[in-house]
N, C-alpha and C positions, 0 to 999 in steps of 0.2 A: 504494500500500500504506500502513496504516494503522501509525504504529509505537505500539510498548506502551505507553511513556507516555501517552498521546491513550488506547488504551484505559482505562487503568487508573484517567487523570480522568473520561473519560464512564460506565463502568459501576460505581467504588466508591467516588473520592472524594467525584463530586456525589450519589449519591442518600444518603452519610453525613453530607453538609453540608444535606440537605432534613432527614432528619430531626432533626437537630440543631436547624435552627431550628422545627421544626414543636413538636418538644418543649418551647424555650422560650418561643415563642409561647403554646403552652397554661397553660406553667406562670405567665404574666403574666396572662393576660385569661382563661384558660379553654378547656377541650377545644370545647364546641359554638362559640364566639363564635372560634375556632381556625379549623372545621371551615366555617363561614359564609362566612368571609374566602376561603378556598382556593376554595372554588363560588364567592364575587362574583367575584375575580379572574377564576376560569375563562369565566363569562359575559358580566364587561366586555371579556375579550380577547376572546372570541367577535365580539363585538360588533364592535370595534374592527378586528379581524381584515377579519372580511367589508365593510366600509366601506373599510379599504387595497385589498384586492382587487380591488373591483371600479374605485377608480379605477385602479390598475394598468391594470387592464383596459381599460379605458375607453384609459389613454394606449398600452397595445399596439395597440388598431385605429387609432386616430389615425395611429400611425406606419404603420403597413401600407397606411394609405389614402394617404398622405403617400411611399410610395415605400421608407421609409428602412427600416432593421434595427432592431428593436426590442432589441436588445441587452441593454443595462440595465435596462427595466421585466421582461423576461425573468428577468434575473436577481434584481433585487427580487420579484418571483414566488416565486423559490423563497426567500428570504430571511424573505418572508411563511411561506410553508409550514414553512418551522423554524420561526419567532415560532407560529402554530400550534401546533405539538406542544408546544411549551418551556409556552405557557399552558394549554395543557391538560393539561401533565403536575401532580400534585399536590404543590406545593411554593413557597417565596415566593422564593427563589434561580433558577428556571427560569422563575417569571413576571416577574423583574427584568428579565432576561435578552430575554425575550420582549416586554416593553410595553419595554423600551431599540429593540428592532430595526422596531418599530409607529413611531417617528421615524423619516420621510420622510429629513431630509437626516443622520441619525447613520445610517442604514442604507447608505445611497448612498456614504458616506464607508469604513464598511467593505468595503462591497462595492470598490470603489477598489483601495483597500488590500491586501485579498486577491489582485484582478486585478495587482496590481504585484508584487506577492511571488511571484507563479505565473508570470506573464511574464520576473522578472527570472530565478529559478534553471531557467524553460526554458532561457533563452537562455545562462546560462551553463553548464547540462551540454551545451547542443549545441556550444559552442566547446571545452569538454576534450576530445570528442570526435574534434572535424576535421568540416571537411565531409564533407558524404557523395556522392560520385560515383554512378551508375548507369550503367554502360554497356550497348550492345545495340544492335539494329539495329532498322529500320521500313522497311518499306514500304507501295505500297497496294497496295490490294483486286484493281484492274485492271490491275496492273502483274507477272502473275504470270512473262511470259515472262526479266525481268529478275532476279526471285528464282530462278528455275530454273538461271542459267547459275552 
């Protein structure tokens, strides 16, 4: 579950800090030369985007041919796919944002990061709670004279 705060930066403080810059941006250089910048950006992340991808890509078969769990390029994957939307969404704070997570080893670092912060507070709400027992019975399939009695 998502709590409020987190909503309340992703749907009103950042799209009031896009137009804040967007507004002083034009009021420095100009609305069109404004309007320019927000399309290059969009298109060098395009760019930039689809070239990360596909070595992504590229190192997911390796691993799968290789045996191993591709794990991490996995998750760089979707890492990518935010950097995606953050540059193509229109604004210089979401493409900061976006060409930051286009870095091979700052993205891998956060990704890290994340993975340890989710790892550490699973593992400690499963210890407040106690282990957790299951009891129950098994048997098999061909063994029904045995369950009968």
């Amino acid at each position: 579950m998502i709590p409020f705060p987190l909503l309340l930066l992703l749907f009103l403080v950042i799209p009031l800090l896009e137009i804040y810059l967007l507004i002083k941006a034009g009021s420095v250089i100009g609305a069109l030369p404004t309007v320019a910048l927000v399309v290059f950006t969009a298109v060098l992340g395009a760019f930039l985007l689809r070239l990360q991808g596909l070595s992504t890509l590229n190192r997911i078969r390796t691993s799968l041919m290789q045996g191993k769990v591709p794990a991490m390029e996995i998750l760089e994957g979707a890492a990518l796919l935010v950097a995606g939307g953050l540059l193509l969404t229109p604004g210089f704070f979401t493409d900061a944002i976006g060409f930051l997570l286009l870095i091979p080893p700052l993205r891998r670092y956060w990704l890290l990061k994340i993975i340890e912060r989710v790892t550490i507070t699973s593992v400690s709400r499963g210890r407040a709670r106690g282990p957790r027992t299951f009891e129950g019975e098994s048997w098999r399939d061909d063994d029904e004279d045995s369950r009968l009695r």
